[in-house]
N, C-alpha and C positions, 0 to 999 in steps of 0.2 A: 925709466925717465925718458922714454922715445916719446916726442909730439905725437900728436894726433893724426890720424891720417884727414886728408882733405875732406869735406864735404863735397859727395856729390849734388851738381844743382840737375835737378830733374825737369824745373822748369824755371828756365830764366825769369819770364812773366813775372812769374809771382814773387821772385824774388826782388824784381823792379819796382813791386805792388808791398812788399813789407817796407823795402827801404823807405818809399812815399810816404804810408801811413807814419812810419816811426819816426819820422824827420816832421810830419804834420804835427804827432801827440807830443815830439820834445820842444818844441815854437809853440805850442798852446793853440795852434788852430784848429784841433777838433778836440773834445772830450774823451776822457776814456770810454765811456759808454759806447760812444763813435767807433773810435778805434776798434774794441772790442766787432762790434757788428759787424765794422768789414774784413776784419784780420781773419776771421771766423770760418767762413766761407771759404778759405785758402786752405785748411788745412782740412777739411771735409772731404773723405772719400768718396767717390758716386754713388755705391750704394743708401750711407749716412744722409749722404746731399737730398735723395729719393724723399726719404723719412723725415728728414726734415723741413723739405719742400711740402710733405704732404701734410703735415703738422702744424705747418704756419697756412697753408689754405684751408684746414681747418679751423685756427683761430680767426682767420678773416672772415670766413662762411659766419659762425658762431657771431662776429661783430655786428656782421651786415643784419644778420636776424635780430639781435637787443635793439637797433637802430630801428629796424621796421616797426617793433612791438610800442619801441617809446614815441614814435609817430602815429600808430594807428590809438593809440591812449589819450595823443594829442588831442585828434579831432573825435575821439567821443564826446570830449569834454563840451567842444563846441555846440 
């Protein structure tokens, strides 16, 4: 029945950066969706962070190119 021992904080920052977001999602000022997205990033290792950097420039790359396809479809039409 001995408490816990303390949390180490590793990085104040982020700790400053949960408190914000969770005080934002209990006031209704941003969505969970929101929330989610920026909490997200805090708990990302560097390496993880790498892979997941590289994953969403992928999804972008992949945007950017549907975007060009349904432009150049446009002006065939014309």
């Amino acid at each position: 029945n001995k408490p816990a021992p303390p949390r180490r904080k590793l990085d104040i920052g982020k700790d400053n950066e949960l408190k914000i977001y969770k005080k934002m999602l209990s006031e209704k000022s941003i969505d969970l969706e929101a929330y989610i997205r920026k909490v997200m990033p805090l708990f990302n290792s560097d390496k993880r962070k790498k892979t997941l950097t590289k994953a969403h420039e992928s999804e972008l790359e992949s945007e950017d190119e549907d975007v060009d396809i349904m432009d150049s479809s446009d002006e065939e039409e014309l």
